[in-house]
N, CA and C atoms as a LAMMPS dump frame, in Angstrom:
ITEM: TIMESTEP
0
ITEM: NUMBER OF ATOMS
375
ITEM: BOX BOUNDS ff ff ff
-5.0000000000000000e+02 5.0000000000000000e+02
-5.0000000000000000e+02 5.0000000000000000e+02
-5.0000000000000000e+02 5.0000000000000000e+02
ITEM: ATOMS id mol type element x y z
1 1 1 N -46.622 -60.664 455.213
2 1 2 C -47.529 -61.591 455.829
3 1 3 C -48.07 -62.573 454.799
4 2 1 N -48.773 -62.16 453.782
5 2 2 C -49.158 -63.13 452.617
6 2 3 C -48.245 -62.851 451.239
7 3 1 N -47.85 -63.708 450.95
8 3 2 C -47.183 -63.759 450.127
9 3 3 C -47.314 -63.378 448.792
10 4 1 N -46.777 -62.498 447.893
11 4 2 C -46.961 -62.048 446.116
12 4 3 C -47.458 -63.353 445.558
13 5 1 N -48.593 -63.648 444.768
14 5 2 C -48.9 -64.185 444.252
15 5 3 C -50.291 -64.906 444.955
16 6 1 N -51.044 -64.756 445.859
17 6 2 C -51.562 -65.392 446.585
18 6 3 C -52.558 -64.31 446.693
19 7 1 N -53.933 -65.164 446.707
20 7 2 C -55.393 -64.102 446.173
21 7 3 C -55.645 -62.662 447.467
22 8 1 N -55.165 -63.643 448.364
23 8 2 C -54.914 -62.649 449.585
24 8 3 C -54.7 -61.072 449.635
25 9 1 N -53.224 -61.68 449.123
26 9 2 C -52.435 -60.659 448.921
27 9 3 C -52.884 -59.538 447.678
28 10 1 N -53.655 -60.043 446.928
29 10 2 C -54.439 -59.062 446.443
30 10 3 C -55.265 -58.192 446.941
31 11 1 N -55.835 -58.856 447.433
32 11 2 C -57.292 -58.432 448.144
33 11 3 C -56.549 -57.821 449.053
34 12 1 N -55.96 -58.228 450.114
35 12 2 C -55.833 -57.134 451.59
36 12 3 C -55.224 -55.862 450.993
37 13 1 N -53.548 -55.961 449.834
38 13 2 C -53.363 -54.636 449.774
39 13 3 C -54.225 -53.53 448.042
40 14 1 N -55.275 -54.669 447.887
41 14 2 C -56.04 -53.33 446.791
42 14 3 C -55.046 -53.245 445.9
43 15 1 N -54.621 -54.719 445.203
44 15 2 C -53.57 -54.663 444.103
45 15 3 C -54.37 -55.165 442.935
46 16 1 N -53.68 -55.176 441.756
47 16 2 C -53.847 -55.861 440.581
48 16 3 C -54.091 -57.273 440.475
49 17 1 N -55.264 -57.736 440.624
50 17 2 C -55.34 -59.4 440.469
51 17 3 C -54.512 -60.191 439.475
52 18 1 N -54.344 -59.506 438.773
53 18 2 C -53.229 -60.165 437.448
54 18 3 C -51.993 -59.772 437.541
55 19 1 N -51.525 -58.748 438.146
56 19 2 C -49.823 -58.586 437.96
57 19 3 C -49.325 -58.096 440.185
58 20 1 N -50.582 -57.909 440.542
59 20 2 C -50.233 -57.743 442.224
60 20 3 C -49.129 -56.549 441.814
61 21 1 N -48.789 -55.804 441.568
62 21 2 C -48.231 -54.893 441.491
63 21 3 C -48.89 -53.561 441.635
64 22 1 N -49.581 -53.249 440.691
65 22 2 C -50.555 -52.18 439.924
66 22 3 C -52.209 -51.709 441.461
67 23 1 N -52.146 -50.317 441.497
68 23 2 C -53.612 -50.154 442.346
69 23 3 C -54.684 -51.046 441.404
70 24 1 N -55.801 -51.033 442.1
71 24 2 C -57.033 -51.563 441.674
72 24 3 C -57.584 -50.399 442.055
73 25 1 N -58.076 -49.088 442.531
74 25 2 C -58.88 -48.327 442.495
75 25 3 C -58.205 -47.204 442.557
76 26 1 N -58.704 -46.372 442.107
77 26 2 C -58.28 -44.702 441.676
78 26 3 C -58.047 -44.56 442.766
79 27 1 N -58.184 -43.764 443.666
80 27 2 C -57.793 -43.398 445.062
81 27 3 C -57.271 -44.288 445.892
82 28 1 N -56.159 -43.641 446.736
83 28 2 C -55.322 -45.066 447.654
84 28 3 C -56.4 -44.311 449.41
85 29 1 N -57.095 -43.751 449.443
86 29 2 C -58.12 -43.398 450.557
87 29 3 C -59.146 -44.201 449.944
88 30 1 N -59.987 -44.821 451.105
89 30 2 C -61.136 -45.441 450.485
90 30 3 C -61.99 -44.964 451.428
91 31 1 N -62.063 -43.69 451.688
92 31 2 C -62.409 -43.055 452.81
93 31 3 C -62.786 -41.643 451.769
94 32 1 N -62.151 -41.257 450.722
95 32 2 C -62.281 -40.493 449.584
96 32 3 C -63.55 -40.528 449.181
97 33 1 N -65.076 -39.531 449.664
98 33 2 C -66.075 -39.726 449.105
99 33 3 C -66.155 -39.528 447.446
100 34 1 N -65.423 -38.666 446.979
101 34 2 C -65.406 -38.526 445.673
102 34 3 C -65.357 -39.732 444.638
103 35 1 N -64.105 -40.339 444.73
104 35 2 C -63.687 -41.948 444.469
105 35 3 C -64.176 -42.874 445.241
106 36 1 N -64.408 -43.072 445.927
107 36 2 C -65.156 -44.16 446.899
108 36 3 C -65.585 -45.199 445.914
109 37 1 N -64.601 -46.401 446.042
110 37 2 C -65.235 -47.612 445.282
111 37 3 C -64.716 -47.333 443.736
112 38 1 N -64.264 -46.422 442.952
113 38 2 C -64.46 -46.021 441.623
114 38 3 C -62.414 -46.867 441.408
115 39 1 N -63.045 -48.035 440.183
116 39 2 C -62.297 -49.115 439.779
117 39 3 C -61.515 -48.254 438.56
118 40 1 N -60.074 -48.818 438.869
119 40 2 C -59.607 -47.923 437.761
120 40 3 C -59.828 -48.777 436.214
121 41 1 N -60.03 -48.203 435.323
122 41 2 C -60.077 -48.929 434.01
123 41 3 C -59.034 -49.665 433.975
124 42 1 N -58.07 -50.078 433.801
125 42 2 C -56.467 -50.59 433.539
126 42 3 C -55.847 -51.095 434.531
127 43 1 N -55.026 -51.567 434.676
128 43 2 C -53.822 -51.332 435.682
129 43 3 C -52.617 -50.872 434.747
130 44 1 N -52.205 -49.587 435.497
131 44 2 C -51.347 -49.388 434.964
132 44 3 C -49.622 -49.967 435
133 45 1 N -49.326 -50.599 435.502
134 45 2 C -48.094 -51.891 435.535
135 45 3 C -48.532 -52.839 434.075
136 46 1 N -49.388 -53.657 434.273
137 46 2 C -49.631 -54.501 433.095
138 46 3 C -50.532 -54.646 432.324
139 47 1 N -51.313 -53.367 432.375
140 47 2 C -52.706 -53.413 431.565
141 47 3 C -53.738 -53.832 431.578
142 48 1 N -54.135 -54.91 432.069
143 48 2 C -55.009 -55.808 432.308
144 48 3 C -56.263 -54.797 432.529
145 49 1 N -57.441 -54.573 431.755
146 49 2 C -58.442 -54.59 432.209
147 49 3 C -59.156 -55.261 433.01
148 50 1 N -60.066 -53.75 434.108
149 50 2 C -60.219 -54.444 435.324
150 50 3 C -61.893 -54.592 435.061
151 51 1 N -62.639 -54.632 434.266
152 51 2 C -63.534 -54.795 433.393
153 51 3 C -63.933 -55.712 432.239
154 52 1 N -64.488 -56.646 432.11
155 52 2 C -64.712 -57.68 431.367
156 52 3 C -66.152 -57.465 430.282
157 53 1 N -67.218 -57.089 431.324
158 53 2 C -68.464 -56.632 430.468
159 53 3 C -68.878 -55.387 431.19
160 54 1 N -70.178 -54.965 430.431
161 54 2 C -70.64 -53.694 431.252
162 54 3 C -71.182 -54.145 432.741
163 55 1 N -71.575 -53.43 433.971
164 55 2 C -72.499 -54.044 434.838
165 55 3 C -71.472 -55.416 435.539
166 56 1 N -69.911 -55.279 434.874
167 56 2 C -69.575 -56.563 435.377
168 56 3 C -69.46 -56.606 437.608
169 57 1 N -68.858 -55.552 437.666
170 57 2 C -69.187 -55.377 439.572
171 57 3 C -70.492 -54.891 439.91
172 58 1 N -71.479 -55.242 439.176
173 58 2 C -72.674 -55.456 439.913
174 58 3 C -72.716 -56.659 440.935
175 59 1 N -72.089 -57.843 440.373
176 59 2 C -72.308 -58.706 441.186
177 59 3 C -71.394 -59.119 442.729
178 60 1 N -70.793 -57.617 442.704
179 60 2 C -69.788 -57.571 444.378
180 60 3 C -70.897 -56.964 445.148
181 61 1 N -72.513 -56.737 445.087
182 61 2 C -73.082 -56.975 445.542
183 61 3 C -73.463 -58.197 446.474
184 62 1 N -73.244 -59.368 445.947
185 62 2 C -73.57 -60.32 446.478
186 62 3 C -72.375 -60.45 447.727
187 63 1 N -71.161 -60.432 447.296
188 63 2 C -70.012 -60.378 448.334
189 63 3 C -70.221 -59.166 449.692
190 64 1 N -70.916 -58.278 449.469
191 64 2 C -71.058 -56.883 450.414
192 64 3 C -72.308 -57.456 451.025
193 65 1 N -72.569 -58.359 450.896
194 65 2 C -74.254 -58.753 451.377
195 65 3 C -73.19 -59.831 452.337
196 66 1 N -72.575 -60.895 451.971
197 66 2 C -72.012 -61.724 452.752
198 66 3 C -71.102 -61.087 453.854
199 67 1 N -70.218 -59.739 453.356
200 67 2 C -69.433 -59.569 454.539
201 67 3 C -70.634 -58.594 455.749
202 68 1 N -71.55 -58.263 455.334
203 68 2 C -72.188 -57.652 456.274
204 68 3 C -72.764 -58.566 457.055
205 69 1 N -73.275 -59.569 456.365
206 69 2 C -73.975 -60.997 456.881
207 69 3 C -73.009 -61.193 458.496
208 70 1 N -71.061 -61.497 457.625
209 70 2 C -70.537 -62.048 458.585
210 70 3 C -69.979 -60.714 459.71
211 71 1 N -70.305 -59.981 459.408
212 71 2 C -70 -58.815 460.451
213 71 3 C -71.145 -58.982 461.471
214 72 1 N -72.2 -59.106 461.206
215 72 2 C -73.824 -58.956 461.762
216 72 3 C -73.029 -60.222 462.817
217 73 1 N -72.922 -61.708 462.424
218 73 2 C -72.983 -62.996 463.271
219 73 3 C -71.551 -62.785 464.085
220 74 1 N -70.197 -62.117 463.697
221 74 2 C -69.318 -62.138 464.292
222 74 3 C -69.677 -60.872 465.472
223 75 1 N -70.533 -60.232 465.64
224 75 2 C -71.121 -59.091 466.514
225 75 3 C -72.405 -59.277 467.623
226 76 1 N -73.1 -60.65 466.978
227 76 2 C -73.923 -61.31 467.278
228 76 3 C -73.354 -62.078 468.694
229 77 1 N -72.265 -62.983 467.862
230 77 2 C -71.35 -63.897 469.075
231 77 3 C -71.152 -63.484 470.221
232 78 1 N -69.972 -62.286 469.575
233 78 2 C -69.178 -61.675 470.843
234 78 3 C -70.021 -60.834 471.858
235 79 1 N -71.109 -60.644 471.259
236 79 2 C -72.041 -60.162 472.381
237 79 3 C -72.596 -61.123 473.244
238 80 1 N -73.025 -62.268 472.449
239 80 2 C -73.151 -63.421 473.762
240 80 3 C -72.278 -63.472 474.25
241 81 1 N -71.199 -63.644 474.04
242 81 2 C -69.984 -64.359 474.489
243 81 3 C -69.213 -63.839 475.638
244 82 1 N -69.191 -62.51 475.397
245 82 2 C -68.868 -60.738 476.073
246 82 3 C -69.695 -60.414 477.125
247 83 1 N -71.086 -60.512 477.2
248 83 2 C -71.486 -59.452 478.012
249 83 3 C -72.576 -60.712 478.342
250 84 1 N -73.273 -60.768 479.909
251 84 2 C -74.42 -61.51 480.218
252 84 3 C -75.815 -60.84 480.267
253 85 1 N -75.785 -59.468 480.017
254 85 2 C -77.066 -58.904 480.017
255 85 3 C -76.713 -58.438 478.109
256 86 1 N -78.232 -58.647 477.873
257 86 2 C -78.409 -57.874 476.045
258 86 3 C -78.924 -57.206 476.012
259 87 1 N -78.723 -56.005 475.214
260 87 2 C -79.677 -55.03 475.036
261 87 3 C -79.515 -55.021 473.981
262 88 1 N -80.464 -55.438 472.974
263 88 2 C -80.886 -55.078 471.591
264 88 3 C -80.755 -53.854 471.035
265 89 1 N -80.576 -52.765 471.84
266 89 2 C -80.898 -51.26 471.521
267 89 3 C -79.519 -50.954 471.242
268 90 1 N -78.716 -50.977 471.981
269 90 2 C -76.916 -51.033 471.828
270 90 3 C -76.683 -52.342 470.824
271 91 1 N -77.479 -53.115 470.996
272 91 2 C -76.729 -54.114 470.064
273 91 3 C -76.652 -53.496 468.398
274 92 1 N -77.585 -52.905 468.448
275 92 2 C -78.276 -52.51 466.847
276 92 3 C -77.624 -51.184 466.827
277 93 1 N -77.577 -49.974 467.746
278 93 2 C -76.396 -49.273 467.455
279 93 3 C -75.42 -48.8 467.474
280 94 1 N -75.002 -50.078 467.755
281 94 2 C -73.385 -50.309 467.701
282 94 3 C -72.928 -51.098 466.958
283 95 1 N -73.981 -51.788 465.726
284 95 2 C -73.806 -52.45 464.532
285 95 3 C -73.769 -51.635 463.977
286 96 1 N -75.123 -51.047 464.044
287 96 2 C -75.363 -49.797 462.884
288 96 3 C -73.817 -48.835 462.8
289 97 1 N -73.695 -48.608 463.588
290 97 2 C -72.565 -47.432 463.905
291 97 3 C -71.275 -47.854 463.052
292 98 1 N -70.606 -49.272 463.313
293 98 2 C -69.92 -50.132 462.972
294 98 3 C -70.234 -49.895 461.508
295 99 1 N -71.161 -50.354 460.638
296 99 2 C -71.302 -50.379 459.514
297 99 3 C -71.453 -49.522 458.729
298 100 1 N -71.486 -48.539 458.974
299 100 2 C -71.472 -47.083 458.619
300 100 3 C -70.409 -46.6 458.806
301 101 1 N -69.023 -46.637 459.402
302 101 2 C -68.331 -45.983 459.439
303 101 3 C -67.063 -47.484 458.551
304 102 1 N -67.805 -48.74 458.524
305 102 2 C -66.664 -49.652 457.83
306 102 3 C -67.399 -49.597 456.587
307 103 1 N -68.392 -49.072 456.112
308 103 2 C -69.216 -49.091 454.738
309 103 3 C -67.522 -48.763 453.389
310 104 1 N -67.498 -48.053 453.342
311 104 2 C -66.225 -47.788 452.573
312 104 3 C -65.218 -48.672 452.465
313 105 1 N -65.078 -49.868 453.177
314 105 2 C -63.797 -50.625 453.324
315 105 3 C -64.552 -51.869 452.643
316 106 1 N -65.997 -52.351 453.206
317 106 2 C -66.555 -53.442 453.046
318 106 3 C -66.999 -53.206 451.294
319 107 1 N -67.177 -51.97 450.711
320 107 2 C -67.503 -51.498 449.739
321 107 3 C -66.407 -51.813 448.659
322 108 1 N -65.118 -51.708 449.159
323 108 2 C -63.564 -51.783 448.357
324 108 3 C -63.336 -52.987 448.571
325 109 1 N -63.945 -54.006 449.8
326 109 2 C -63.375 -55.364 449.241
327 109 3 C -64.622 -56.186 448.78
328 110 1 N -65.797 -55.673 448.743
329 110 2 C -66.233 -56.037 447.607
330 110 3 C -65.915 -56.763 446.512
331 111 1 N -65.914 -55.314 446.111
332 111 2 C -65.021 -54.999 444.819
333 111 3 C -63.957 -55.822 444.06
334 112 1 N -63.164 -56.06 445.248
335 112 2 C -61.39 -56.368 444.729
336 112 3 C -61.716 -58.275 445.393
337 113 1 N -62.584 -58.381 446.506
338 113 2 C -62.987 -59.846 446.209
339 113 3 C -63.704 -60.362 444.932
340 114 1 N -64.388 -59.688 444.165
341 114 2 C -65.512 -60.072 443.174
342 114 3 C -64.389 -60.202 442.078
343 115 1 N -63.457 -59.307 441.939
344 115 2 C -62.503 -59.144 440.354
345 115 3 C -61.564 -60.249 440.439
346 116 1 N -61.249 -60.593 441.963
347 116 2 C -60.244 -62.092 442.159
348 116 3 C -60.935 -62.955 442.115
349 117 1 N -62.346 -63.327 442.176
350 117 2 C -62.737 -64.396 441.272
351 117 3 C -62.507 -64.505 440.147
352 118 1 N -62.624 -63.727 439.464
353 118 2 C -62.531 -63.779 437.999
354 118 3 C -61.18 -63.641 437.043
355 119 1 N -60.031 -62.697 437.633
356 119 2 C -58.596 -62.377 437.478
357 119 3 C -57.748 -63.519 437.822
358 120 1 N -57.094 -64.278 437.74
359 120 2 C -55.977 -64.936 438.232
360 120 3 C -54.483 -63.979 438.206
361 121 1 N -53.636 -64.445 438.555
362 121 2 C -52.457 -64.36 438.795
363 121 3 C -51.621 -64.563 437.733
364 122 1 N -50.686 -63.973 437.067
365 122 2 C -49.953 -63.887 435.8
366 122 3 C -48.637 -63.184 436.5
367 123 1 N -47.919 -64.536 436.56
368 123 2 C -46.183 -63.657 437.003
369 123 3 C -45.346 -63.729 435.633
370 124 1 N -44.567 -62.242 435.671
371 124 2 C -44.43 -61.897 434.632
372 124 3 C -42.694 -61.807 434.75
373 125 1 N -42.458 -63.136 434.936
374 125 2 C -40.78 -63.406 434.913
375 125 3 C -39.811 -63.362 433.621
């Protein structure tokens, strides 16, 4: 669907921002409470540290704040959009519910969105 080399394609399959080959997180479950979120030091294909400074994925905070943001307004919509009566009470837990059980996914692309800012792409022909 997205093509090797393309930030995408990082991000959707949890690859190596620099060689797209290599995992980006210890566990291929991101459903794994143990590992949950836990970045591997290296990639092992091309080395690349996935680490620059200490504290450096602190700031995939800010990205986990935006995709919840756009989960909240894309849930927001379709409820106008969907249904002519609202109930706030279902609306909220069936967000809540939603976000709690996608917490782990939104948590891993975080993650692997925040490091493709910073990683580019290095084809290694």
């Amino acid at each position: 669907m997205f093509r090797k080399g393309t930030k995408l394609y990082s991000i959707l399959r949890f690859k190596c921002p620099h060689c797209h080959d290599g995992p980006f997180f210890e566990s291929s479950n991101l459903y794994n409470l143990k590992k949950m979120g836990e970045v591997r030091k290296s990639c092992p294909k091309c080395a690349r540290k996935y680490s620059s400074e200490p504290g450096f994925y602190q700031g995939s905070y800010y990205v986990t704040y935006a995709l919840g943001v756009a989960l909240f307004v894309a849930f927001w919509v379709s409820s106008l959009v969907l249904f002519n009566e609202f109930d706030a009470t279902i609306f909220c837990t069936t967000l809540g519910l939603t976000i709690l059980v996608l917490s782990p996914i939104l948590y891993a692309l975080s993650k692997i969105i925040w490091a493709n800012l910073f990683f580019n792409y290095k084809n290694e022909k």
